[in-house]
C-alpha positions as a Markdown table, in Angstrom:
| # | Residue | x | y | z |
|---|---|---|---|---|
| 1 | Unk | 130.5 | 91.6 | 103.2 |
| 2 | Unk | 130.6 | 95.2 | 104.8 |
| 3 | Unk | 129.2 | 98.1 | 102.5 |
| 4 | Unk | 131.6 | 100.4 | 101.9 |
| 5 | Unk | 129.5 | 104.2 | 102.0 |
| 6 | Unk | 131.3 | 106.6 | 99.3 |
| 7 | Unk | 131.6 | 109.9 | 99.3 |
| 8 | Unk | 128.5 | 111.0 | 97.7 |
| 9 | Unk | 128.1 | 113.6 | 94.7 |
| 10 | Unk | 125.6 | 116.3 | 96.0 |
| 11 | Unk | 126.1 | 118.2 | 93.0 |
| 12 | Unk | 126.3 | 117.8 | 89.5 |
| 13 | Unk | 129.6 | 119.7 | 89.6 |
| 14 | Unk | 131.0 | 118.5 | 92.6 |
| 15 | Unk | 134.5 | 116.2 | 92.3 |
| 16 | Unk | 135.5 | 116.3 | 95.9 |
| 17 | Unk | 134.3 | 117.9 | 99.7 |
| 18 | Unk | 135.0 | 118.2 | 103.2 |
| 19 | Unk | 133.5 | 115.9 | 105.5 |
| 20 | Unk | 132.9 | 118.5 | 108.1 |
| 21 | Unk | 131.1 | 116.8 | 110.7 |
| 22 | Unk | 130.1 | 112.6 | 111.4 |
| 23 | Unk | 126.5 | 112.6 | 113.1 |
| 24 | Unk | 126.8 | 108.9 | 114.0 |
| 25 | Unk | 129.9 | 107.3 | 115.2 |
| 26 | Unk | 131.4 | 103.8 | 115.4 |
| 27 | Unk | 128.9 | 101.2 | 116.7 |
| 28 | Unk | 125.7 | 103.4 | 115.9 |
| 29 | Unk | 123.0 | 101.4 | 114.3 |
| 30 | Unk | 121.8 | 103.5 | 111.3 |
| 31 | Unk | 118.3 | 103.1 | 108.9 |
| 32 | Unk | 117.9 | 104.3 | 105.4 |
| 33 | Unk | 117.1 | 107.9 | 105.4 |
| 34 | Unk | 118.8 | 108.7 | 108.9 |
| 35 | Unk | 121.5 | 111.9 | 108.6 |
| 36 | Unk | 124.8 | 110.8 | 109.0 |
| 37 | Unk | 127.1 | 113.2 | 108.4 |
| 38 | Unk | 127.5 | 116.9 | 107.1 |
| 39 | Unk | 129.5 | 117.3 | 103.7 |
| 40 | Unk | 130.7 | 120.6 | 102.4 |
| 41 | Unk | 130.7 | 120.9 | 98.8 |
| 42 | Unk | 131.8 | 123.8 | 96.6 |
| 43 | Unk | 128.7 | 125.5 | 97.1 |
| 44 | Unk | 126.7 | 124.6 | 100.5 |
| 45 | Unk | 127.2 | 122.1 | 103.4 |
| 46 | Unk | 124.6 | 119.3 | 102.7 |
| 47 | Unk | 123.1 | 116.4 | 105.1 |
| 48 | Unk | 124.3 | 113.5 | 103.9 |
| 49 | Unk | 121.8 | 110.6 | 104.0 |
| 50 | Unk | 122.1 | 106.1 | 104.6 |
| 51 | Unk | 121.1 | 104.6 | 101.8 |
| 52 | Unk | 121.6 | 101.0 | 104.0 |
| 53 | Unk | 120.5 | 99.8 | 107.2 |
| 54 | Unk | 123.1 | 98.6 | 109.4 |
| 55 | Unk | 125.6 | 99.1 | 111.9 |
| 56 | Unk | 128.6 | 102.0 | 111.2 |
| 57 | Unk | 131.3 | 99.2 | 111.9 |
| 58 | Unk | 133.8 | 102.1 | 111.5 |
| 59 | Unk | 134.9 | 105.6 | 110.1 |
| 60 | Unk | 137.6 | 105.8 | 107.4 |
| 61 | Unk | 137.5 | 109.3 | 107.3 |
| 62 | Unk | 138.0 | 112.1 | 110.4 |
| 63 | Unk | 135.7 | 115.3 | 110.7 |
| 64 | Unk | 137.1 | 118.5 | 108.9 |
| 65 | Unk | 138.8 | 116.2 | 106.4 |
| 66 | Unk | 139.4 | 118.3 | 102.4 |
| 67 | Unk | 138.8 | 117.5 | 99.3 |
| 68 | Unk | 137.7 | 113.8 | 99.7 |
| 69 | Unk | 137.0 | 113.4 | 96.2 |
| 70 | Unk | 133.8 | 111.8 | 94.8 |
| 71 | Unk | 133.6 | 107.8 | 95.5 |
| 72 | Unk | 136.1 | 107.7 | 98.1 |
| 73 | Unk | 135.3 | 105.4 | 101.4 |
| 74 | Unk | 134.6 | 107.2 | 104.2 |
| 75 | Unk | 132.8 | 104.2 | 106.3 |
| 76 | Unk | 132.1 | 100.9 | 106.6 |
| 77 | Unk | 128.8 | 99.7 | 106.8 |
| 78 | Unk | 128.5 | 96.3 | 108.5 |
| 79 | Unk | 125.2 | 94.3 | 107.7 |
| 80 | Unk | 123.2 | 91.5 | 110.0 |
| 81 | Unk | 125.1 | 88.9 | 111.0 |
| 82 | Unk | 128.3 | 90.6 | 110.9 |
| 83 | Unk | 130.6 | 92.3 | 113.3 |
| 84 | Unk | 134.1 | 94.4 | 113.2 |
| 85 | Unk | 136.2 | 90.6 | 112.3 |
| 86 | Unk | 134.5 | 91.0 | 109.0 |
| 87 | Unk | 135.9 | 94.5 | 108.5 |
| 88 | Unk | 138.3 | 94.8 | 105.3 |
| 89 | Unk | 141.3 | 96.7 | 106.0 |
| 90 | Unk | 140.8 | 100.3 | 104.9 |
| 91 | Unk | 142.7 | 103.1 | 105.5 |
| 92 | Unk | 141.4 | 107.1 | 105.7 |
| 93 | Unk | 142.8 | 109.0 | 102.3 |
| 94 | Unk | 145.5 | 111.6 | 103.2 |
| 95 | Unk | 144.0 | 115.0 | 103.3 |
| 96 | Unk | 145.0 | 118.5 | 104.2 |
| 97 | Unk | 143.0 | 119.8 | 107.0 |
| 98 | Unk | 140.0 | 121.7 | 106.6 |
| 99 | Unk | 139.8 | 125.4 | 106.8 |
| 100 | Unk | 138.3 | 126.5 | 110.1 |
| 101 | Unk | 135.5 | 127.7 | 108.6 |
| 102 | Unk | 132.0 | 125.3 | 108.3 |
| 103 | Unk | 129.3 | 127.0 | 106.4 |
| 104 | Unk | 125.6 | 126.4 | 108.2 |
| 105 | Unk | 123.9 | 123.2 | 107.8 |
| 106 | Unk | 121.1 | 122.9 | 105.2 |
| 107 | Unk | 117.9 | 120.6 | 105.8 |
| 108 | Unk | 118.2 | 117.8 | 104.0 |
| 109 | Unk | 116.6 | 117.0 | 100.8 |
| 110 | Unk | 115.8 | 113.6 | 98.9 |
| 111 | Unk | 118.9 | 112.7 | 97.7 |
| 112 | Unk | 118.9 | 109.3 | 97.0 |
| 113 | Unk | 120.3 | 108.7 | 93.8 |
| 114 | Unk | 123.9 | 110.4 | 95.0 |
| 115 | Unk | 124.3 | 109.1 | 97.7 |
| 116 | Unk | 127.8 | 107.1 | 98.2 |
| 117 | Unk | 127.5 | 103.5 | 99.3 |
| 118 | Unk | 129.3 | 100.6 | 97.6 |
| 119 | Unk | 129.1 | 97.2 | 97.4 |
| 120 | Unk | 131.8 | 94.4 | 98.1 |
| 121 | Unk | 129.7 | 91.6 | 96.2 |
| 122 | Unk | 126.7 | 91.5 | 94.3 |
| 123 | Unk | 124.4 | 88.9 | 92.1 |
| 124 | Unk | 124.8 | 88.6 | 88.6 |
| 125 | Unk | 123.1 | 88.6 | 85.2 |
| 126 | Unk | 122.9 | 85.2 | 83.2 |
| 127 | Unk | 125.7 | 86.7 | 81.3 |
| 128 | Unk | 128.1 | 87.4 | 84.0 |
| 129 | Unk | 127.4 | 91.1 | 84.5 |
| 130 | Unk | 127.6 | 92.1 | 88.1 |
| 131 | Unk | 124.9 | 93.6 | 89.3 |
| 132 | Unk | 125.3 | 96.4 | 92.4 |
| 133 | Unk | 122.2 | 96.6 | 94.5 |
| 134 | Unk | 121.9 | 97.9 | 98.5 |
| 135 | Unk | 120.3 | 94.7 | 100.5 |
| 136 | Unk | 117.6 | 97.1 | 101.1 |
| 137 | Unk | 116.8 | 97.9 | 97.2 |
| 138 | Unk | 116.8 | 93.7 | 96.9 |
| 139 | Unk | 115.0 | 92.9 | 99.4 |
| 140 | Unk | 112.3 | 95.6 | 98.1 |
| 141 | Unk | 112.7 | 94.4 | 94.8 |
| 142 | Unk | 111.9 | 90.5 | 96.1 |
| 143 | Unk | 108.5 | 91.7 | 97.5 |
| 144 | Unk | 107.7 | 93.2 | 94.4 |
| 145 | Unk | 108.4 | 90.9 | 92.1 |
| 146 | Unk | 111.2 | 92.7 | 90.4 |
| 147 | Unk | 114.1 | 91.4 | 88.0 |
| 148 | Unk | 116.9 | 93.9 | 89.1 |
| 149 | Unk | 118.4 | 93.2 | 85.9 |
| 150 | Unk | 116.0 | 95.2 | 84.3 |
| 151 | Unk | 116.6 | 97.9 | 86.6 |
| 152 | Unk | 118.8 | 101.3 | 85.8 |
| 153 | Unk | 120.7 | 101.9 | 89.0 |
| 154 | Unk | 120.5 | 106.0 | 89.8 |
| 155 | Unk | 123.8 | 105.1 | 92.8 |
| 156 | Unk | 127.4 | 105.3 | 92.3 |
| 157 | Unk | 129.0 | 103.1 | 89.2 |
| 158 | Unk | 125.1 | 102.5 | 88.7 |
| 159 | Unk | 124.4 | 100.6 | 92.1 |
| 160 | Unk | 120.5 | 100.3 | 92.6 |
| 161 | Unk | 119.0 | 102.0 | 95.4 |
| 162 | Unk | 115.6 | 102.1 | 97.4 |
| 163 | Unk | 114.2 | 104.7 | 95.5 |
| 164 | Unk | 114.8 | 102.9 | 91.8 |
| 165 | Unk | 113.2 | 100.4 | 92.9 |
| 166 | Unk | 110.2 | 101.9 | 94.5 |
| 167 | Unk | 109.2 | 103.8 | 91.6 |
| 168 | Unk | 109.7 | 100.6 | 89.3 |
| 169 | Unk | 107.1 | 98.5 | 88.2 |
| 170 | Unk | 107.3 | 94.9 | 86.4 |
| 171 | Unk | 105.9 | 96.3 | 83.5 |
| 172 | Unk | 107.8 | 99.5 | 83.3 |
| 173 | Unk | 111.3 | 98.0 | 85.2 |
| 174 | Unk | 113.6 | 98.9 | 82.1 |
| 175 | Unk | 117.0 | 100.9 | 81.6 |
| 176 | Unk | 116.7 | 104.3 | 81.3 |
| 177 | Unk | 119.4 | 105.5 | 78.7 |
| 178 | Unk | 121.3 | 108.1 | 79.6 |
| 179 | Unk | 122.1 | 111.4 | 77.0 |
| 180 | Unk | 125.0 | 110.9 | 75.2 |
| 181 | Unk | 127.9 | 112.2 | 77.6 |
| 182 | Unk | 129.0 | 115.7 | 76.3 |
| 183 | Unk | 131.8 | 116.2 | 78.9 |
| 184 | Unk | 134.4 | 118.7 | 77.3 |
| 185 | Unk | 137.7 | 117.4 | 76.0 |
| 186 | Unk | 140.3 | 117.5 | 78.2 |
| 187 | Unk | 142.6 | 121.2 | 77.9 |
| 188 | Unk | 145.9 | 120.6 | 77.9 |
| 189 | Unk | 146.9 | 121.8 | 81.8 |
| 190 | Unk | 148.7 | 124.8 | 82.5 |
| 191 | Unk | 152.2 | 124.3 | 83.8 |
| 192 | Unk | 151.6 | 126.7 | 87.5 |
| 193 | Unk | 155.4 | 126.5 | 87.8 |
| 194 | Unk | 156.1 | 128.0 | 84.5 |
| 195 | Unk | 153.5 | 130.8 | 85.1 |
| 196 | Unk | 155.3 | 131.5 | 88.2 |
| 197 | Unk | 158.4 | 131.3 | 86.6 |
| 198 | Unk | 157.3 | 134.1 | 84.2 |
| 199 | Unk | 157.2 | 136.5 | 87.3 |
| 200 | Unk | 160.3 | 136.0 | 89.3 |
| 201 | Unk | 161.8 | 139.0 | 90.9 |
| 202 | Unk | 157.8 | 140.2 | 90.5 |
| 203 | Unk | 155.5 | 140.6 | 94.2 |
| 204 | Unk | 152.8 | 138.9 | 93.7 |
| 205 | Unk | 150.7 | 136.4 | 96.5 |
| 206 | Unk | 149.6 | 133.4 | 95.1 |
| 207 | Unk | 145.8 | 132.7 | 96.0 |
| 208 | Unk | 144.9 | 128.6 | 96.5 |
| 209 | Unk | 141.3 | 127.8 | 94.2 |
| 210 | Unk | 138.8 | 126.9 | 96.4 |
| 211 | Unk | 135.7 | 124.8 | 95.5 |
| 212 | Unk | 133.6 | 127.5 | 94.0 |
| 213 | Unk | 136.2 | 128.3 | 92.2 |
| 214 | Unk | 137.4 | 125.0 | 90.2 |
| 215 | Unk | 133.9 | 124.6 | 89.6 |
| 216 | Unk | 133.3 | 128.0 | 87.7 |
| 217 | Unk | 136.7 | 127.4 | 85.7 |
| 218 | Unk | 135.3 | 123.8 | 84.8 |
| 219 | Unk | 132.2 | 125.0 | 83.7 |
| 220 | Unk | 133.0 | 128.0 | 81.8 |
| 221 | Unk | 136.2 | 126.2 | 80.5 |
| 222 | Unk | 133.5 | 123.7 | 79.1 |
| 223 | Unk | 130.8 | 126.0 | 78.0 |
| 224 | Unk | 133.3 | 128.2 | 75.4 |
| 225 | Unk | 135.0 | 125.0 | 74.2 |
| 226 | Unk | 131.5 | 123.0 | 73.4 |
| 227 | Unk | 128.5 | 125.1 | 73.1 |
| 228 | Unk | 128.5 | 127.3 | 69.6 |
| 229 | Unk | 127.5 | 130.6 | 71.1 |
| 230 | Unk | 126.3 | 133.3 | 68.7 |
| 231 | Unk | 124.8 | 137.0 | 70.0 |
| 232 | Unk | 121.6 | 138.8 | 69.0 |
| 233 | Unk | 121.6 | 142.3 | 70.3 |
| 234 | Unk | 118.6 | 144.6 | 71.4 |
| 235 | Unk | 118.5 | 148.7 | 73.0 |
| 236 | Unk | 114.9 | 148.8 | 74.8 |
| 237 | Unk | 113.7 | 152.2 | 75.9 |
| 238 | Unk | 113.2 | 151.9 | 79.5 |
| 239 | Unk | 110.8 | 155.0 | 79.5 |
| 240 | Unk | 107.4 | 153.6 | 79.8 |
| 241 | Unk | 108.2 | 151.0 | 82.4 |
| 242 | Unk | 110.6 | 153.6 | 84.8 |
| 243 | Unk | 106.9 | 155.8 | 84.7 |
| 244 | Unk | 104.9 | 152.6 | 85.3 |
| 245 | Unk | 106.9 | 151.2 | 88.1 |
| 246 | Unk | 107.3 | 154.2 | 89.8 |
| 247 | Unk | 103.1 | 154.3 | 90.0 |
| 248 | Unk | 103.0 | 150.8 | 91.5 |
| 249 | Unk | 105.4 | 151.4 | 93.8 |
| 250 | Unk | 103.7 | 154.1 | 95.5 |
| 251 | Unk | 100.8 | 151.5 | 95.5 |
| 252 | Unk | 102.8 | 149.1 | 97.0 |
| 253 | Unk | 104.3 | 151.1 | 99.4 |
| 254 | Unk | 102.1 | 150.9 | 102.3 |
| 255 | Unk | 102.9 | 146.9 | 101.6 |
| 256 | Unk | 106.5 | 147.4 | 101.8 |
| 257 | Unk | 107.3 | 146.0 | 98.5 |
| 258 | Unk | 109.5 | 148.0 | 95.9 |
| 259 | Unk | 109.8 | 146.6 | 92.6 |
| 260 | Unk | 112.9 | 146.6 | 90.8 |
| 261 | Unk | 113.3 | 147.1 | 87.1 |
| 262 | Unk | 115.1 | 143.6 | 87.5 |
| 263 | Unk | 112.1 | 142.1 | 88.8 |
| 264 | Unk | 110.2 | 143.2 | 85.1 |
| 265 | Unk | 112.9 | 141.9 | 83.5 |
| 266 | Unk | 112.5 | 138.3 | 85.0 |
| 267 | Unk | 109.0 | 138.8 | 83.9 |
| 268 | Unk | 109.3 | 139.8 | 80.5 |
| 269 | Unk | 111.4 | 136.9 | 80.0 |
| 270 | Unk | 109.5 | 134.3 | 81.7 |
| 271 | Unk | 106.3 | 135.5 | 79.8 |
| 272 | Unk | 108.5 | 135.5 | 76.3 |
| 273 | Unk | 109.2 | 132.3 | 76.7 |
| 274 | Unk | 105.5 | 130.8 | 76.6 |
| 275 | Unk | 105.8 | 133.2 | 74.0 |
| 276 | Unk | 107.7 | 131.7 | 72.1 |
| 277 | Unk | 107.6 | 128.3 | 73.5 |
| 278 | Unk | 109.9 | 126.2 | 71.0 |
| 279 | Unk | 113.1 | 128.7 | 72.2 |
| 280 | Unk | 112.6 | 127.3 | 76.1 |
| 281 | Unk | 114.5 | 123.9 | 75.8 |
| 282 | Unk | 117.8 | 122.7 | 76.7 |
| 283 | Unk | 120.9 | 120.8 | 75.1 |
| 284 | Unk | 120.7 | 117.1 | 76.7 |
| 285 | Unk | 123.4 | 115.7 | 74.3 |
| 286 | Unk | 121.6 | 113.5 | 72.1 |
| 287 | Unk | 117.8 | 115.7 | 71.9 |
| 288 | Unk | 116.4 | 118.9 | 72.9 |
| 289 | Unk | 114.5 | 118.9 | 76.1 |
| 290 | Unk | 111.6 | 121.6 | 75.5 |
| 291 | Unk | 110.4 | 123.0 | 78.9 |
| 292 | Unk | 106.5 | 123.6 | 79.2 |
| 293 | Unk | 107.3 | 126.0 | 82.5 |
| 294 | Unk | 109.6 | 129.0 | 82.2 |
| 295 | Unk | 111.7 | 128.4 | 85.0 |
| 296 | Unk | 114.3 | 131.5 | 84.8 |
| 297 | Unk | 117.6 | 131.6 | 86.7 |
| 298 | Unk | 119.6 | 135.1 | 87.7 |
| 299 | Unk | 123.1 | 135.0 | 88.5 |
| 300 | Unk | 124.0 | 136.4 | 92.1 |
| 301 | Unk | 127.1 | 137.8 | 92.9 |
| 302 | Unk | 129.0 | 136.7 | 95.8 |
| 303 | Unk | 132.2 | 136.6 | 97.5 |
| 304 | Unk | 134.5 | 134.4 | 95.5 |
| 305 | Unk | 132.0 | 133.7 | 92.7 |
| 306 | Unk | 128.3 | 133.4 | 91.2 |
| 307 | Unk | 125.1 | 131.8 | 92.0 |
| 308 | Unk | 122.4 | 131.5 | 89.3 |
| 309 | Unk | 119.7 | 130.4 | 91.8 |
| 310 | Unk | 116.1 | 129.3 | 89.7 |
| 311 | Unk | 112.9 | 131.0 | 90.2 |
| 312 | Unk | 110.4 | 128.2 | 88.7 |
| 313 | Unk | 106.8 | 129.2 | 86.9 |
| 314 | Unk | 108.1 | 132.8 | 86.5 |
| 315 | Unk | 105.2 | 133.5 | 84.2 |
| 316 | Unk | 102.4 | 132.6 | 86.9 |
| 317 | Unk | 103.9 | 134.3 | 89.6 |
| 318 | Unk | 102.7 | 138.3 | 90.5 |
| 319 | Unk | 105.6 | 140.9 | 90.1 |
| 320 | Unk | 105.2 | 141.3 | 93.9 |
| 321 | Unk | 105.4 | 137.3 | 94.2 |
| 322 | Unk | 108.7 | 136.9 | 91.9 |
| 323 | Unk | 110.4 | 140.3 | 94.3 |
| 324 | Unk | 110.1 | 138.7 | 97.5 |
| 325 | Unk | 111.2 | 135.6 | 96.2 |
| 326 | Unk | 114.3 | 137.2 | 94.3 |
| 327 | Unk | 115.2 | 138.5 | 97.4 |
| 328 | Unk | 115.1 | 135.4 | 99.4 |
| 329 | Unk | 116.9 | 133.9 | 97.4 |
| 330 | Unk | 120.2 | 136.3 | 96.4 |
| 331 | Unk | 120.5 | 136.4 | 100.3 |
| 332 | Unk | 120.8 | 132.9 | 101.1 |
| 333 | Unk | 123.1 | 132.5 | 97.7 |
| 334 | Unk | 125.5 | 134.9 | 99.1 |
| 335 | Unk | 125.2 | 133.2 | 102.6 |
| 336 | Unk | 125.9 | 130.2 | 100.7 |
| 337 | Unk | 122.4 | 128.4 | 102.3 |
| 338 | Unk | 120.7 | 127.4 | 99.0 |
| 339 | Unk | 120.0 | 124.0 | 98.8 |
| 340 | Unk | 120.9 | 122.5 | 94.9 |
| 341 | Unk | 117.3 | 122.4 | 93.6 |
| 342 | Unk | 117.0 | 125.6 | 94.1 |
| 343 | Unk | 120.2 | 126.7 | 91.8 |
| 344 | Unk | 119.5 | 123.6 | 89.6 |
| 345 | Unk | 117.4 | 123.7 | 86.3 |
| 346 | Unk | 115.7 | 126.0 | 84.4 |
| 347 | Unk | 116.4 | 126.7 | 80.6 |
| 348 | Unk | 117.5 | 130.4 | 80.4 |
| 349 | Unk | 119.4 | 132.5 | 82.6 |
| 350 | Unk | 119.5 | 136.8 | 83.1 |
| 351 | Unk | 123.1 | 138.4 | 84.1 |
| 352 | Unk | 122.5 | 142.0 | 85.1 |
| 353 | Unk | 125.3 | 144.7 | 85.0 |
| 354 | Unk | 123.4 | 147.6 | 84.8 |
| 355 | Unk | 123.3 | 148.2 | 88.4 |
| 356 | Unk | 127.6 | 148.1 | 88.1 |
| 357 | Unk | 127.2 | 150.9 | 85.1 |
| 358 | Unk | 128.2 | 148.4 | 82.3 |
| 359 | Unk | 126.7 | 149.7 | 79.2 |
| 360 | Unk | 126.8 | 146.3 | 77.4 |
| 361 | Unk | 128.3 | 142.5 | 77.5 |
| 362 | Unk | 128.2 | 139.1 | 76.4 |
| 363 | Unk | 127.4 | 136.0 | 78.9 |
| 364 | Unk | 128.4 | 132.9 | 78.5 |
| 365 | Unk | 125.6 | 129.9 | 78.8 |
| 366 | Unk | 125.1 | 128.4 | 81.4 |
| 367 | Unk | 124.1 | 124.6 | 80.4 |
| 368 | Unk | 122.4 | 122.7 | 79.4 |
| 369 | Unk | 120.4 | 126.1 | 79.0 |
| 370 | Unk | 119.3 | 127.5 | 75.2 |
| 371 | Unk | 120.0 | 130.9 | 76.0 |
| 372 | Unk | 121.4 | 133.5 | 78.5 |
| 373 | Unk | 120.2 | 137.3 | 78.6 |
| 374 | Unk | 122.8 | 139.9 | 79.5 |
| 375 | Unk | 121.4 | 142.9 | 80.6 |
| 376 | Unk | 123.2 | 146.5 | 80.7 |
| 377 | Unk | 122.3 | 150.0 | 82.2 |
| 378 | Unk | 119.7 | 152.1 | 81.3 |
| 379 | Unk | 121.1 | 155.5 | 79.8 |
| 380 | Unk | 119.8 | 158.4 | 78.7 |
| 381 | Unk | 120.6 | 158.7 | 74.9 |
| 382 | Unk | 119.1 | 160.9 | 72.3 |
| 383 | Unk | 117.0 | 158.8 | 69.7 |
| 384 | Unk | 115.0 | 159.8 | 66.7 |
| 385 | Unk | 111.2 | 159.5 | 66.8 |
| 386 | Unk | 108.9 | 158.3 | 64.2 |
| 387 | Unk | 108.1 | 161.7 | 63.7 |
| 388 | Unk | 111.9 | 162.0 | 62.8 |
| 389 | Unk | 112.3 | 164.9 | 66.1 |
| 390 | Unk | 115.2 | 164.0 | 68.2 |
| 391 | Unk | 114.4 | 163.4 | 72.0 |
| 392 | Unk | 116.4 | 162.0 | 75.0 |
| 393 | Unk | 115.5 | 158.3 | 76.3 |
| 394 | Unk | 116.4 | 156.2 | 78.7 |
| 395 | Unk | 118.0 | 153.5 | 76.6 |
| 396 | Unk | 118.9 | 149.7 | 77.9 |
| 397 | Unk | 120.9 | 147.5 | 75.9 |
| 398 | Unk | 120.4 | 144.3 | 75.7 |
| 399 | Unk | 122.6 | 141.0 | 74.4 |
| 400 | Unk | 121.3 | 137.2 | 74.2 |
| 401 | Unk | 123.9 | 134.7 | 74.5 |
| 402 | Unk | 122.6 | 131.7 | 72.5 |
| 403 | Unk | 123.2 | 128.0 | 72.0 |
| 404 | Unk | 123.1 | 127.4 | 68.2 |
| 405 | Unk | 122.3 | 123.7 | 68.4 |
| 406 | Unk | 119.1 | 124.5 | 70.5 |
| 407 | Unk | 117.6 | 127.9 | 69.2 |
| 408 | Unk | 118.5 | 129.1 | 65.4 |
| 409 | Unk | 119.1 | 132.7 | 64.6 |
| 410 | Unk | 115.7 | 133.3 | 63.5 |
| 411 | Unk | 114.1 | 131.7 | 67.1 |
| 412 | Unk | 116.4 | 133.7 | 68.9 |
| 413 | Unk | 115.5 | 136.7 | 67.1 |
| 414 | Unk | 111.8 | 136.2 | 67.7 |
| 415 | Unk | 112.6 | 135.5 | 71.3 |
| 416 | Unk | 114.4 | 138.6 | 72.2 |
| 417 | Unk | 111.8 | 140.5 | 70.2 |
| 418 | Unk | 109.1 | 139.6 | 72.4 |
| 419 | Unk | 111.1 | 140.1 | 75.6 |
| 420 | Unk | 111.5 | 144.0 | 74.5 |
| 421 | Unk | 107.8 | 144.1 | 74.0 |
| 422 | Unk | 106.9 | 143.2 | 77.1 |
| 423 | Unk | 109.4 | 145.4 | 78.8 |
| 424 | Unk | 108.1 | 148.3 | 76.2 |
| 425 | Unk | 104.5 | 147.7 | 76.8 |
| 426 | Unk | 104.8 | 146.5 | 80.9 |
| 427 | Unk | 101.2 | 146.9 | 81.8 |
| 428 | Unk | 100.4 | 144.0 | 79.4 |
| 429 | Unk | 102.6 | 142.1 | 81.7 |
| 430 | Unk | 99.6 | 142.2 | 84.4 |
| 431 | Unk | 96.9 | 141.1 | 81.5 |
C-alpha cells in the first residue's frame, strides 16, 4: 500500500505548522534523506526530510497551508510496483491560509526520528501486535539480522525508521522505555466569548495567538501547575568585577571584543555548576538525569516572545569565546534562524532584567531544567563593611528559581553560593 508521509513534529512543543513550500511535486522520485518540503513551526521554518524511497504519487496538502497539526497526511508515498490506481482516497485538511509572511529556510539537520510517514500495513508480532516499520528500516533490518520486534521505533505512533535500525545491534536490539509521561493535567479552558462578553461597550482589538505564542502559554501553563518551584535569593556586589572587566576590555579592544557583565554571569554559572555537580541535572519523570557538561541557556527577547537558545561546555569556553557566541546566537533567535538543537537542552537557564532596570524577579523553570537564575540590575546601595563603616556598592540581586524534586534547599543554596563567588572573585574565573 502507499505510505502515507505525516506531518512531522520538529519540535518538542510543536502541535501543528504551515507547510510553506513542497520541494518535490507529484511524480518526483524521492530517496531517504532528500528535502522535500519547508515546514514552518512556532519557532523557525525547518527542511523537512523522506524517511522512504519512492515516488510522491500525490500531494494532500497545498503550499502556505496553517496549522496542519502534527500527524496529519500531507502526501502519499507510492512504493515499487505501484502507481496512482493504488492511491487511497485522501483529501487535503481544511485550513486557513497562511500569513504572507515565510521566515528563511534553515539547513537541515538529522531529523530522523520526527519525521511524519505512516504506514497502511505492517507485519506483526506472534501475539498480534502490529508492527510499523518504513520498507527501508526492514529491509536494513533483514541484512542485519534484526528482529524488529525487539526494536523501539523513534517515528510517529512508534513506527521504525532507518536510523533505529542502524544504530541497533542483535545483541543490544531492545525497547528503550520511555520516562514516565509528565504532561500537565488538562486546565479547564477559558470561555473567549465570556471574556469578551465581560467588555462590551469597551474598545479593545482582539489579537489572534500565533505559534510562539500557544507554545509559551503551554509551557508556562505546565511549568506553574507541575514543577514545585521554591526561591533562594542572593545581592552580589558587582564592584570587583565592573573594575576587572573594564581592564580586559581595554585589552581586548584592539580585538574588537567587549565583554558584558552578562557574559561573566554565564561563566560564573557554568563553572558553579561543576562546582557543585549533583545540582546540574534535570527532571525526566521517573529519575534525575545528572549532566557531566554545563550546558547553560539565556532567554532572548524577541518580538512576540522568548528564546532560551543553549550555549554547550560553558565552563571550557574563554569569556571572549562564550561573547561571540552569545552574540551569534540572540541575533539569529530574534531573526527566528536558530535551528532546535541549538535552543534545546541544557539543565539551567539565566533570565537577565537588569539591562530593563528591574531590581529583582522570579523566573519560572524552564523544563525539564533543575534550576533558572533571574538576574536584576546592579545598583548602587550603601552597605556596611566588616569593619562596620558604611560605603556605597554596586549591589546585584540575584533570585534562583528551583525545582524541588531535582535540587533540595540545601543544594540550591550551595549552588547559588558559589555562583556569587565566582562573580565576587572574577579573576579566578580565568584560573
Amino acid at each position: 500500500m502507499p505510505i502515507e508521509i505525516l506531518m512531522p513534529a520538529l519540535s518538542p512543543t510543536m502541535e501543528d505548522g504551515t507547510l510553506a513550500k513542497w520541494m518535490v511535486k507529484e511524480g518526483d522520485t524521492v530517496s531517504s534523506g532528500d528535502i522535500i518540503a519547508e515546514i514552518e513551526t512556532d519557532k523557525a521554518t525547518m527542511e523537512f526530510e523522506a524517511v522512504d524511497e519512492g515516488v510522491i504519487g500525490k500531494l494532500l496538502v497545498a503550499e502556505g497551508t496553517a496549522e496542519v497539526k502534527v500527524n496529519t497526511p500531507i502526501a502519499m508515498l507510492l512504493e515499487d510496483g505501484e502507481n496512482a490506481d493504488d492511491l487511497v482516497a485522501h483529501t487535503a485538511p481544511k485550513a486557513e491560509p497562511a500569513s504572507s509572511h515565510v521566515a528563511p529556510s534553515e539547513p537541515s539537520e538529522a531529523t530522523t526520528p520526527a519525521q511524519g510517514h505512516g504506514r497502511g500495513a505492517a507485519p506483526q508480532t506472534e501475539t498480534g501486535d502490529r508492527i510499523f516499520a518504513s520498507p527501508l528500516a526492514r529491509r536494513i533490518a533483514a541484512d542485519k539480522g534484526l528482529d524488529l520486534s525487539q526494536i523501539a521505533g523513534s517515528g510517529p505512533r512508534g513506527r521504525i525508521v532507518k536510523a533505529d535500525v542502524e544504530t541497533a545491534s542483535p545483541q543490544t536490539s531492545t525497547p528503550v522505555k520511555s520516562p514516565t509521561d509528565t504532561t500537565a493535567p488538562a486546565a479547564k479552558p477559558i470561555d473567549a466569548s465570556a471574556v469578551a462578553k465581560m467588555y462590551e461597550g469597551r474598545a479593545f482589538t482582539e489579537i489572534p495567538l500565533d505559534g510562539m505564542r500557544k507554545t509559551i502559554a503551554a509551557r508556562l501553563t505546565e511549568a506553574k501547575q507541575t514543577i514545585p518551584h521554591f526561591y533562594l535569593r542572593r545581592s552580589v556586589n558587582l564592584d570587583p568585577l565592573l573594575a576587572f572587566r573594564s581592564q580586559l576590555n581595554a585589552h581586548l579592544e584592539k580585538r574588537g571584543v567587549k565583554l558584558s557583565v552578562n557574559d561573566f554571569i554565564i561563566k560564573a554559572c557554568a563553572l558553579a555548576l561543576q562546582q557543585v555537580p549533583t545540582a546540574n541535572a534535570v527532571w525526566a519523570g521517573d529519575r534525575i538525569l545528572q549532566l557531566e557538561p554545563s550546558d547553560v541557556a539565556v532567554a532572548v527577547a524577541i518580538e512576540g516572545g522568548l528564546f532560551t537558545p543553549v550555549l554547550k561546555d560553558a565552563d571550557k569556553k574563554s569569556l571572549s569565546s562564550l561573547s561571540a557566541e552569545m552574540k551569534d546566537l540572540a541575533t539569529r533567535a530574534r531573526d527566528r534562524k536558530l535551528a532546535p538543537h541549538e535552543y534545546q537542552g541544557g539543565s539551567f537557564a539565566i533570565s537577565n532584567l537588569g539591562m530593563m532596570g528591574i531590581e529583582n524577579f522570579d523566573a519560572v523553570i524552564n523544563p525539564p531544567h533543575g534550576a533558572i537564575l533571574a538576574v536584576g540590575a546592579g545598583m548602587k546601595k550603601p552597605v556596611v563593611g566588616d569593619d562596620g563603616e558604611i560605603s556605597a556598592a554596586t549591589m546585584m540581586s540575584m533570585t534562583l528559581s528551583v525545582d524541588h524534586r531535582v535540587i533540595d534547599g540545601a543544594l540550591g543554596a550551595e549552588l547559588l553560593q558559589a555562583i556569587t563567588d565566582n562573580l565576587e572573585n572574577p579573576m579566578a574565573m580565568l584560573a
